[in-house]
One Martini backbone bead per residue (centre of mass of N, CA, C, O) as a GRO file, in nm:
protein
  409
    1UNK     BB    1  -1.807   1.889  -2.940
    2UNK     BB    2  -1.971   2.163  -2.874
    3UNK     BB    3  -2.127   2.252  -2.577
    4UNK     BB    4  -2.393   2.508  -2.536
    5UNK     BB    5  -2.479   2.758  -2.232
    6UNK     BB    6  -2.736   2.997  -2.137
    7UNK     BB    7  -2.794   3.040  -1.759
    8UNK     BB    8  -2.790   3.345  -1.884
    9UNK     BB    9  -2.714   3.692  -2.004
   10UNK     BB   10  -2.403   3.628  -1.871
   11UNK     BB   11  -2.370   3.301  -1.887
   12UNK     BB   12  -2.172   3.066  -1.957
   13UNK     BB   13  -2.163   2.677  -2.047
   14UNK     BB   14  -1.907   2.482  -2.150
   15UNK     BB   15  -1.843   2.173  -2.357
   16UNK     BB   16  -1.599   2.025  -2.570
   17UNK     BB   17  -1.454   1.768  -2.401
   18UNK     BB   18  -1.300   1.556  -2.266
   19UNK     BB   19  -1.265   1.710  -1.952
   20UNK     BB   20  -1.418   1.967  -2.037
   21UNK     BB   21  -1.463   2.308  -1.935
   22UNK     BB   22  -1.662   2.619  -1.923
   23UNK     BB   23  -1.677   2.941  -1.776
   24UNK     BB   24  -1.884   3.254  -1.818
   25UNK     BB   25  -1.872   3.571  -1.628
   26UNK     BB   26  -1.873   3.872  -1.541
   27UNK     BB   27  -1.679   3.834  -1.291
   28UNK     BB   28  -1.563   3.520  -1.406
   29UNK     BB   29  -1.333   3.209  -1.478
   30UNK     BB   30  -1.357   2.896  -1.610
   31UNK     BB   31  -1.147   2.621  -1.669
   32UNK     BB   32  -1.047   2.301  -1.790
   33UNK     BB   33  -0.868   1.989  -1.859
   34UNK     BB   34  -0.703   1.714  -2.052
   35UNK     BB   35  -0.409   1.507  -2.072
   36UNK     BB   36  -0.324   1.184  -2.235
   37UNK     BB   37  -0.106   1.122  -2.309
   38UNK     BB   38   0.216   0.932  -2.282
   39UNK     BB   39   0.366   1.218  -2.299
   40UNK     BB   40   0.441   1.487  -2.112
   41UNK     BB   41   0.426   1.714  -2.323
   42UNK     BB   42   0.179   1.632  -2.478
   43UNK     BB   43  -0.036   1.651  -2.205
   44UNK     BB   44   0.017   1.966  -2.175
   45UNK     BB   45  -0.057   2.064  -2.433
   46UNK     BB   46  -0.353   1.918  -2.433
   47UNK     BB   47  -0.447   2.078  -2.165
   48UNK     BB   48  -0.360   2.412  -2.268
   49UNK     BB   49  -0.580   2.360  -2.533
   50UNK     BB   50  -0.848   2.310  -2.395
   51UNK     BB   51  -0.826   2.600  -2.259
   52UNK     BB   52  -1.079   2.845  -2.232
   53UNK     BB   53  -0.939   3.123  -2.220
   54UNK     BB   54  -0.886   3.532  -2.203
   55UNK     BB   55  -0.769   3.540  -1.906
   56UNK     BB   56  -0.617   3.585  -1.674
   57UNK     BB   57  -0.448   3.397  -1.438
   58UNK     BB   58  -0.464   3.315  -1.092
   59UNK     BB   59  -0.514   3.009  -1.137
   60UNK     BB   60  -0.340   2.682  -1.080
   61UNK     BB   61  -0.478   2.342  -1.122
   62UNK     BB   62  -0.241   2.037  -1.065
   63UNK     BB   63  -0.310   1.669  -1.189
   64UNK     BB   64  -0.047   1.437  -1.163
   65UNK     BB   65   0.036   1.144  -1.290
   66UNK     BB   66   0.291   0.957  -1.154
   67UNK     BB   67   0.394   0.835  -1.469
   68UNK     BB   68   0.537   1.147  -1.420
   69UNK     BB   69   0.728   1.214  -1.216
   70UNK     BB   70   1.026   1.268  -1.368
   71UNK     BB   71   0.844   1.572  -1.456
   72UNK     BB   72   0.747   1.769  -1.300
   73UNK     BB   73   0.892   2.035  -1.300
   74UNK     BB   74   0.852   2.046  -1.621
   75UNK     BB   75   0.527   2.070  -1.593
   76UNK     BB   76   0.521   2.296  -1.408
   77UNK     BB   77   0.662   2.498  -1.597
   78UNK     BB   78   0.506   2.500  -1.835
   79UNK     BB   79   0.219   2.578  -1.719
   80UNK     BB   80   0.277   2.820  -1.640
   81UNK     BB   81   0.428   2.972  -1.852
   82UNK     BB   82   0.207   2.964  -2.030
   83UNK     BB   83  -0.063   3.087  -1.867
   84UNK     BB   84   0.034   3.290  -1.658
   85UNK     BB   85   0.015   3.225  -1.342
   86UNK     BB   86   0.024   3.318  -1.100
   87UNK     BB   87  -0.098   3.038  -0.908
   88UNK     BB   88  -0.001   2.732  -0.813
   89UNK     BB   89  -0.168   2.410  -0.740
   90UNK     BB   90  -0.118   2.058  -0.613
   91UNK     BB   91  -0.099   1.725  -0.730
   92UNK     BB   92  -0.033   1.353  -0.711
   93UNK     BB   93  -0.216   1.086  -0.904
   94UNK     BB   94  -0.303   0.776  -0.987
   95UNK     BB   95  -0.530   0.981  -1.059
   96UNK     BB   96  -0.736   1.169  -1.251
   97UNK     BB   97  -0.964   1.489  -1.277
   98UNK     BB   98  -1.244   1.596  -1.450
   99UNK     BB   99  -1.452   1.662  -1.637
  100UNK     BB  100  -1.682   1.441  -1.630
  101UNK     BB  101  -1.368   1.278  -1.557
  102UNK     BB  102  -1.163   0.915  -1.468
  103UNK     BB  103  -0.849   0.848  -1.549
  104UNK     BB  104  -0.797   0.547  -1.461
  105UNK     BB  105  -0.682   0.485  -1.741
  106UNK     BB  106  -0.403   0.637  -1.786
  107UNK     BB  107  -0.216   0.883  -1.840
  108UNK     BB  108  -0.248   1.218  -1.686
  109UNK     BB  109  -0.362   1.584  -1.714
  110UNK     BB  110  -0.512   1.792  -1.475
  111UNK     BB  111  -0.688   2.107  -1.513
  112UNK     BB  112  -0.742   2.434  -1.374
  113UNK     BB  113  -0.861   2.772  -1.441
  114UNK     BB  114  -0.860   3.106  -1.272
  115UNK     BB  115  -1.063   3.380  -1.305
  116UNK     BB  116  -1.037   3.646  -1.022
  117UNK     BB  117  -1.124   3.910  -0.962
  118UNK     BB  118  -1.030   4.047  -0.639
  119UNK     BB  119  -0.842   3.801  -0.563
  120UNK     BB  120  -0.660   3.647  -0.286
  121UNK     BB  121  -0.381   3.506  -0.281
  122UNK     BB  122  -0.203   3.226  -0.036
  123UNK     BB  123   0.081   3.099   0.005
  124UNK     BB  124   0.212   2.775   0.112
  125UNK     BB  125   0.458   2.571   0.279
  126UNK     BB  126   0.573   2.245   0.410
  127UNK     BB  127   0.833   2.161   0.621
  128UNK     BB  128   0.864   1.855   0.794
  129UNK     BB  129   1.157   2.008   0.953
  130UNK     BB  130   0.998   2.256   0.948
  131UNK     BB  131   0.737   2.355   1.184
  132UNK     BB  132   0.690   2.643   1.246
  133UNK     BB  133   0.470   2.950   1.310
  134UNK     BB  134   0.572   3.110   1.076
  135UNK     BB  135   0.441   2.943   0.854
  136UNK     BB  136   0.136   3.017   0.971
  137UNK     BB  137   0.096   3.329   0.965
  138UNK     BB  138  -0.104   3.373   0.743
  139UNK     BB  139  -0.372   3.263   0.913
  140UNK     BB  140  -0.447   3.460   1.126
  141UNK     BB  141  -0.552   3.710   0.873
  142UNK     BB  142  -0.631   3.542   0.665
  143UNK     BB  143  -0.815   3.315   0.513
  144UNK     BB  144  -1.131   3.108   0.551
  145UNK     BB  145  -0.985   2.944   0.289
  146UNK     BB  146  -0.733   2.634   0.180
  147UNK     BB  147  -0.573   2.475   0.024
  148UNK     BB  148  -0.492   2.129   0.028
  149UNK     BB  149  -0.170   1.965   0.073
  150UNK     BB  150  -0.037   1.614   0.107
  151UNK     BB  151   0.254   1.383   0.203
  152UNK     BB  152   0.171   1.073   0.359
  153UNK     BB  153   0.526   1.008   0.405
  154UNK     BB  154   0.617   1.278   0.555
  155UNK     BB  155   0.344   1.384   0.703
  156UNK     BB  156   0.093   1.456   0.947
  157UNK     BB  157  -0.176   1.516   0.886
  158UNK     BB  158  -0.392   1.480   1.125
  159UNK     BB  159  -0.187   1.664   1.302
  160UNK     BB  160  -0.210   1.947   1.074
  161UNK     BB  161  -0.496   1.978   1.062
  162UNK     BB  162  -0.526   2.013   1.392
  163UNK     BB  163  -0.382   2.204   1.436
  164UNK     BB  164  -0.480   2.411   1.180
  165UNK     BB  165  -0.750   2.464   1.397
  166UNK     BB  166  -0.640   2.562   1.639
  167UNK     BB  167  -0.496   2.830   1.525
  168UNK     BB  168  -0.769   2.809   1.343
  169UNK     BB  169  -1.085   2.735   1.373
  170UNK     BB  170  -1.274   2.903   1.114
  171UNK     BB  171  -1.143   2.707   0.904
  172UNK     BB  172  -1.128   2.608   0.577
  173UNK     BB  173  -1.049   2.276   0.482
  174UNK     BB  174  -0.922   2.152   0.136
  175UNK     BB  175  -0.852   1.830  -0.040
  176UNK     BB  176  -0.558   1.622   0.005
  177UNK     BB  177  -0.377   1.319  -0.031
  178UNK     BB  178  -0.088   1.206  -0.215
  179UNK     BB  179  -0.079   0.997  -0.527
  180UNK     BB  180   0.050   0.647  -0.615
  181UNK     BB  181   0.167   0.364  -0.803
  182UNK     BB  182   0.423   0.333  -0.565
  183UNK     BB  183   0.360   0.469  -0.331
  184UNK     BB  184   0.575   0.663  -0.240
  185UNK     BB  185   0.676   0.676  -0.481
  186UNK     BB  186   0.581   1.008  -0.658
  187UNK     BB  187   0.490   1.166  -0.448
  188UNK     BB  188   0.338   1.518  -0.500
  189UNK     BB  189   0.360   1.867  -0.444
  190UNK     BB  190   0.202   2.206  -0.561
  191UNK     BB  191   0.374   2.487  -0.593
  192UNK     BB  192   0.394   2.738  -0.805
  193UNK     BB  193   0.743   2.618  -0.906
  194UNK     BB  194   0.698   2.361  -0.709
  195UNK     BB  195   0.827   2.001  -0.648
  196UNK     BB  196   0.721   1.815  -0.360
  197UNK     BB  197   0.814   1.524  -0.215
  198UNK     BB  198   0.766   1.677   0.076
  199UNK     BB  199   0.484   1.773   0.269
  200UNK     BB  200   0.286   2.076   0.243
  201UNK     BB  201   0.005   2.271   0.063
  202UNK     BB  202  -0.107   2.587   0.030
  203UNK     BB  203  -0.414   2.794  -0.068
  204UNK     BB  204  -0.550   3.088  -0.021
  205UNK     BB  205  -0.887   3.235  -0.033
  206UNK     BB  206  -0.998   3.525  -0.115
  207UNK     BB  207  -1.277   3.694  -0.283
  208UNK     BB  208  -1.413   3.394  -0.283
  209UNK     BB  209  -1.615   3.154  -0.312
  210UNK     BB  210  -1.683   2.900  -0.132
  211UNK     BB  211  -1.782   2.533  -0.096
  212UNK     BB  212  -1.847   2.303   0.057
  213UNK     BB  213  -1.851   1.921  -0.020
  214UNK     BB  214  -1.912   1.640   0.230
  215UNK     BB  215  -1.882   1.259   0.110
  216UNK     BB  216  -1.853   0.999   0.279
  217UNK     BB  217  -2.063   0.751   0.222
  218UNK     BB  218  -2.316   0.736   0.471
  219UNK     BB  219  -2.615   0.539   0.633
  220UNK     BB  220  -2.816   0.524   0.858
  221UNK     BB  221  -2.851   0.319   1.126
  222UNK     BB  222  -3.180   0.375   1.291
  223UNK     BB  223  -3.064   0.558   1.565
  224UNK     BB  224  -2.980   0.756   1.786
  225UNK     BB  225  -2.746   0.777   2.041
  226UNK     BB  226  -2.606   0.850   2.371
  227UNK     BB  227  -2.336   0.869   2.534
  228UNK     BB  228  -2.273   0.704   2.825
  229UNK     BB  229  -1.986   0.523   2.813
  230UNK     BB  230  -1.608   0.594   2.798
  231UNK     BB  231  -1.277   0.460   2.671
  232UNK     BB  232  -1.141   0.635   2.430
  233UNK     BB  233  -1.225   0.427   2.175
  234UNK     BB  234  -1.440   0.321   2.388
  235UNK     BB  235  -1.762   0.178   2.362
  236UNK     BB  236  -1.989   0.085   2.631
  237UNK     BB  237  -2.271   0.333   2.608
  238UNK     BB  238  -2.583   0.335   2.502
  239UNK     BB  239  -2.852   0.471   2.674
  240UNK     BB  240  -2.748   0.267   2.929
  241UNK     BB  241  -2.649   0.050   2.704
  242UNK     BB  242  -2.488  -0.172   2.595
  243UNK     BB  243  -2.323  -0.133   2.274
  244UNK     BB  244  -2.340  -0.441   2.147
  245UNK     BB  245  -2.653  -0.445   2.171
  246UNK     BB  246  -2.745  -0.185   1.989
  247UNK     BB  247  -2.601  -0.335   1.749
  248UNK     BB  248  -2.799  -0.570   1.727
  249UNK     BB  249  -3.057  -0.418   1.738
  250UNK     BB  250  -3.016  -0.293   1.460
  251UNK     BB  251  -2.979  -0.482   1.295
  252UNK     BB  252  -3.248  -0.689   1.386
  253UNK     BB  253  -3.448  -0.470   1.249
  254UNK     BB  254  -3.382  -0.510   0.974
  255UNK     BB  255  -3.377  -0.548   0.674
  256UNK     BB  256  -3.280  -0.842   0.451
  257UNK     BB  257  -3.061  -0.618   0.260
  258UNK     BB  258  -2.956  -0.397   0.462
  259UNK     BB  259  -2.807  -0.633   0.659
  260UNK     BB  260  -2.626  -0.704   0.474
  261UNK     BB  261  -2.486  -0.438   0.345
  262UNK     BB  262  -2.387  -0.378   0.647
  263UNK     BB  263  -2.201  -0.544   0.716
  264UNK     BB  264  -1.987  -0.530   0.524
  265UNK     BB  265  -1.999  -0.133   0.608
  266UNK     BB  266  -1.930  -0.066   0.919
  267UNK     BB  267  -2.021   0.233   1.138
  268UNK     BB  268  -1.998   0.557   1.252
  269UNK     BB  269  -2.129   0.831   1.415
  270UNK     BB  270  -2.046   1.193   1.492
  271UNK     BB  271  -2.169   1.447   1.629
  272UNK     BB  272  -2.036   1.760   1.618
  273UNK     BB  273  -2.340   1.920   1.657
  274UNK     BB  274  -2.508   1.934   2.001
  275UNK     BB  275  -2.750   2.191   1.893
  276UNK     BB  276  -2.901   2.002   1.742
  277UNK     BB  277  -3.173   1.888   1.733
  278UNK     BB  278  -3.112   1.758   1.440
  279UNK     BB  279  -2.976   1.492   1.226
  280UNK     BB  280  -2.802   1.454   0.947
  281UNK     BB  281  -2.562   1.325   0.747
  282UNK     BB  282  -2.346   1.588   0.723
  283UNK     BB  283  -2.347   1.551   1.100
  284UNK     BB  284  -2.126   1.330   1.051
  285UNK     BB  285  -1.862   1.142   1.173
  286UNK     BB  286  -1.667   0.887   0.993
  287UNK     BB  287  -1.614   0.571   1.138
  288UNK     BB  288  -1.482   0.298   1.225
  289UNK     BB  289  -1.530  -0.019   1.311
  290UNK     BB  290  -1.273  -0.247   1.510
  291UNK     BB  291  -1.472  -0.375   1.754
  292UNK     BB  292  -1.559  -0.642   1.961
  293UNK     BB  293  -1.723  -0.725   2.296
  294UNK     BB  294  -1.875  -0.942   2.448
  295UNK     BB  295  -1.820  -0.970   2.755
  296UNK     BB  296  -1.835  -0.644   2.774
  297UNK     BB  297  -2.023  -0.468   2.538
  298UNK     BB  298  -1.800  -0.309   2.331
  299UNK     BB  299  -1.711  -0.057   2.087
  300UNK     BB  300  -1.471   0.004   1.877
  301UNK     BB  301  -1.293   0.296   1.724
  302UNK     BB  302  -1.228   0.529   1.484
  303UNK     BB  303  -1.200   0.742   1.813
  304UNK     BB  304  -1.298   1.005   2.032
  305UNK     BB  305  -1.519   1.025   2.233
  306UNK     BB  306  -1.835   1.138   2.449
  307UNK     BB  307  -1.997   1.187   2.696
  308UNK     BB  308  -2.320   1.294   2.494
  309UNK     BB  309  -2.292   1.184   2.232
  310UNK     BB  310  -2.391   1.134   1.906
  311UNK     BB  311  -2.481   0.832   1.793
  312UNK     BB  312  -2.432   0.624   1.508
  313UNK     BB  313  -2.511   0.360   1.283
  314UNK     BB  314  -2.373   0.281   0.992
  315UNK     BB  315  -2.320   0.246   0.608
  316UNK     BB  316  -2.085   0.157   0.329
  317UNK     BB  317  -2.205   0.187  -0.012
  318UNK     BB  318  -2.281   0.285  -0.311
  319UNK     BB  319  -2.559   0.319  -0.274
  320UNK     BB  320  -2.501   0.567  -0.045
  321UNK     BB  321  -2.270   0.729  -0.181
  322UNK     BB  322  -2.473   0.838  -0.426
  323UNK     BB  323  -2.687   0.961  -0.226
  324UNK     BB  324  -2.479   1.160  -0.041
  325UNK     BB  325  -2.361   1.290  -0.319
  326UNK     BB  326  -2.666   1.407  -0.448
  327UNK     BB  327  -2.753   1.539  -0.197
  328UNK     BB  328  -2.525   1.755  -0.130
  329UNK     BB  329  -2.543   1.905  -0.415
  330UNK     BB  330  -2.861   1.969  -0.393
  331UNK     BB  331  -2.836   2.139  -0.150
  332UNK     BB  332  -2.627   2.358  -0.323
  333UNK     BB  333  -2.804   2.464  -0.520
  334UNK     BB  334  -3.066   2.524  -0.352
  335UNK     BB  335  -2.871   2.757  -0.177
  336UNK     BB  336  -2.839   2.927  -0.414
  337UNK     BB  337  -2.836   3.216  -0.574
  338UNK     BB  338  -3.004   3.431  -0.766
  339UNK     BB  339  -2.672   3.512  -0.875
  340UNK     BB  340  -2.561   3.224  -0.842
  341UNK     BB  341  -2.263   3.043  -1.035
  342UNK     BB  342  -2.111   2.754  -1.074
  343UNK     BB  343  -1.756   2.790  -1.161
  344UNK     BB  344  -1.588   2.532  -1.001
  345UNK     BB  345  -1.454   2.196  -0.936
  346UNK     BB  346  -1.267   2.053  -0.652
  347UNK     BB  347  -1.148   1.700  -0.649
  348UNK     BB  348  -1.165   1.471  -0.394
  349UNK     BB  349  -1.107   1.143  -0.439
  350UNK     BB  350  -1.092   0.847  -0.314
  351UNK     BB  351  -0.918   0.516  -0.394
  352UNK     BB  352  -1.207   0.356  -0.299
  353UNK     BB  353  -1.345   0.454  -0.543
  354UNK     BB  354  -1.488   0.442  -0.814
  355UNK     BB  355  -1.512   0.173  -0.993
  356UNK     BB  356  -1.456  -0.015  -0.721
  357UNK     BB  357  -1.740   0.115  -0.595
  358UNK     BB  358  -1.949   0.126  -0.861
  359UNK     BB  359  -1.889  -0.005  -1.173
  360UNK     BB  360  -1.842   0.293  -1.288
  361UNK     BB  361  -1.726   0.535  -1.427
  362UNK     BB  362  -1.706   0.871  -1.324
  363UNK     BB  363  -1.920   0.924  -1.115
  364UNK     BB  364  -1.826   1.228  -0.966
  365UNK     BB  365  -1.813   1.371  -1.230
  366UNK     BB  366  -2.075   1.350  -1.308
  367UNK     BB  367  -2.254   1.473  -1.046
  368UNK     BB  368  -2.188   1.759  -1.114
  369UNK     BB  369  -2.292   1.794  -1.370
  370UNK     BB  370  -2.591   1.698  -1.350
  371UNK     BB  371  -2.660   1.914  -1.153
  372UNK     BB  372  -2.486   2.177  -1.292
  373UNK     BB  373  -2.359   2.116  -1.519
  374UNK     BB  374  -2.092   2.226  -1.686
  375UNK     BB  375  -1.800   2.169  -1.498
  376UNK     BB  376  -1.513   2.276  -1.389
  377UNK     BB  377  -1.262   1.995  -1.353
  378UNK     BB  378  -1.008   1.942  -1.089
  379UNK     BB  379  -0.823   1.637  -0.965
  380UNK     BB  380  -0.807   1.327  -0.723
  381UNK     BB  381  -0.679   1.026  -0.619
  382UNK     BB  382  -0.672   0.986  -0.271
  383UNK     BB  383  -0.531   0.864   0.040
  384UNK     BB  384  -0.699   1.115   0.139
  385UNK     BB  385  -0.937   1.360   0.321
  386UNK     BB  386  -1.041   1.721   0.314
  387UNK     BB  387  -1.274   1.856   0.559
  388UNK     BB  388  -1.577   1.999   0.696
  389UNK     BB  389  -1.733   1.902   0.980
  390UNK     BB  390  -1.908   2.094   1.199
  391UNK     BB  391  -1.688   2.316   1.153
  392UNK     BB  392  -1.461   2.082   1.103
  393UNK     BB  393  -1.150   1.978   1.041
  394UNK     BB  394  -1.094   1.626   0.835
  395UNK     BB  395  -0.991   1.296   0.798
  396UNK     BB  396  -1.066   1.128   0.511
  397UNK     BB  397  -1.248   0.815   0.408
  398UNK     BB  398  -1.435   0.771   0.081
  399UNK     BB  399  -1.421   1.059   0.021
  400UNK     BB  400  -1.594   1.303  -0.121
  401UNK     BB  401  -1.381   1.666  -0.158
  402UNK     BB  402  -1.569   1.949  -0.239
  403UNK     BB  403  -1.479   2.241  -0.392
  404UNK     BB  404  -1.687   2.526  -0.460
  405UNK     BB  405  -1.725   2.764  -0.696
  406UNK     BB  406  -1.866   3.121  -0.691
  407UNK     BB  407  -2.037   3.354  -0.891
  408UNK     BB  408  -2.163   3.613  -1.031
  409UNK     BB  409  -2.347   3.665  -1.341
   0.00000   0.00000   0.00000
């Protein structure tokens, strides 16, 4: 059954069935689907007839359950071919994501197509064995937004991630690494015509707005407190006393509800921008404790400190997870402006979320039509996230990481 909503005099926005939706503006459309099938030509076919849009497609992003590894190429080129769109792009996934539903249980494959008038992409292809400056000189002169994918079993992400920081200061990346159901095997992330086993794919946007939102699922506890020595990844003192005594005094001033939940999902948060007065949660870089050393009194953490830097001691469980996912949303609802409506949205959602994090089907895919009403969604559970904290892009983990796309009504 259709559910239909007209959220302007000029923008349709509609629900038509499982994992589908569709909106259409007087400037762009995007429409999302899923195929359930067994059969990997039944799951494109019901992806393909799912889509409803009438305008040329400039993008089409998909992602395939792993277990169709062996018909990748066959599946990308049926997508594209029938579709006619300019450029694909995607990955593999243990599970994969759309409107409002993640297909944890059975091979599926979701579709978002994007009709973008006036929009240029550039796509880049990454050969983990030959990467020349060649092959991102796109990036010199090119788009300030990329979707980003990659095969973490082949290439090292986050010294790719960092390499093309480094590159391009200014830009955002947003995706994940490919994920399957047998660790390395049948991982692979897709570009254009291509289904590469290794290596990883950008396609740069311009002329679309993309709006990022990185919800890492974590909580502050207690105050922050500025680095005051550390060595490597080992933090010394926070406020020029022993780190591991400020963790003790932050759990034991907790109430025991509290401090229970923090117990067993302890973390830290980096301030990114130590030029803000003040830190919010999404201004901090979420990374594991590795451990604490009593005789010492230092607490070693998964990142490389510095001395002046804003450090807080966080804690993820699901109901953190839901309120920094459900703050991200409403924050960007709250700042869109009254001529625009959100057009699309690519979920990159680690595999230690979903069902296993929440106790419940579809979480992050409910809170975005929750948010924003029935949004075309496509996406996968990855085996990590890739997004910007603080304007800077980094890979994360248990977050999702999600490109939101934006059109004038």
């Amino acid at each position: 059954m259709s559910n239909e909503t007209a959220t302007s005099d000029d923008t349709i926005r509609r629900s038509s069935g499982p994992g589908q939706a569709t909106v259409q503006t007087t400037t762009a459309g995007a429409s999302a689907a899923v195929g359930f099938e067994a059969e990997w030509e039944a799951a494109c076919d019901s992806a393909l007839k799912g889509l409803d849009l009438n305008d040329a497609l400039d993008l089409l992003m998909v992602f395939v359950d792993s277990r169709y590894a062996a018909h990748y190429d066959e599946i990308i080129t049926r997508l594209r071919e029938r579709t006619g769109a300019q450029h694909l792009i995607g990955a593999s996934g243990q599970s994969v994501i759309g409107s409002s539903l993640e297909a944890e249980e059975g091979s599926a494959i979701a579709v978002l197509g994007l009709s973008l008038p006036g929009a240029e992409l550039t796509p880049i292809a990454v050969d983990p064995q030959s990467m020349s400056d060649d092959v991102f000189a796109p990036l010199q002169d090119g788009p300030d937004v990329w979707l980003f994918f990659s095969n973490p079993f082949t290439i090292m992400t986050d010294q790719l991630v960092a390499h093309l920081q480094q590159l391009r200061p200014e830009i955002t990346l947003l995706g994940g690494m490919a994920s399957s159901h047998s660790q390395q095997q049948g991982c692979a992330v897709f570009i254009d015509d291509q289904a590469l086993m290794g290596g990883a794919v950008m396609m740069g946007l311009s002329g679309v707005s993309v709006k990022p939102v990185v919800a890492q699922g974590a909580e502050p506890l207690g105050q922050p407190w500025i680095v005051t020595e550390c060595e490597a990844n080992t933090v010394k003192s926070l406020g020029s006393r022993p780190a591991l005594e400020v963790l003790q005094e932050t759990l034991w001033e907790l109430d025991e509800s509290t401090r229970e939940r923090a117990a067993r999902n302890l973390l830290v948060g980096l301030a990114m921008n130590e030029y803000k007065e003040t830190h919010e949660r999404g201004d901090f870089l979420i990374r594991n404790v590795m451990g604490a050393d009593r005789e010492s009194g230092t607490v070693a953490i998964n990142a490389i400190p510095r001395v002046g830097q804003t450090f807080q001691f966080q804690f993820r469980d699901a109901q953190a997870a839901d309120d920094d996912l459900r703050t991200r949303l409403s924050d960007l609802r709250d700042a869109l402006e009254p001529d625009e409506e959100v057009l699309g949205a690519l979920l990159c959602s680690c595999n230690g979320r979903g069902r296993g994090l929440f106790g419940e089907p579809d979480h992050d895919a409910s809170a975005l039509s929750e948010i924003f009403g029935p949004v075309p969604t496509a996406g996968f559970f990855c085996n990590g996230e890739i997004g910007p904290v603080g304007g800077e892009n980094y890979l994360h983990g248990f977050t999702a990481s999600i490109a939101v796309l934006t059109a004038g009504r």
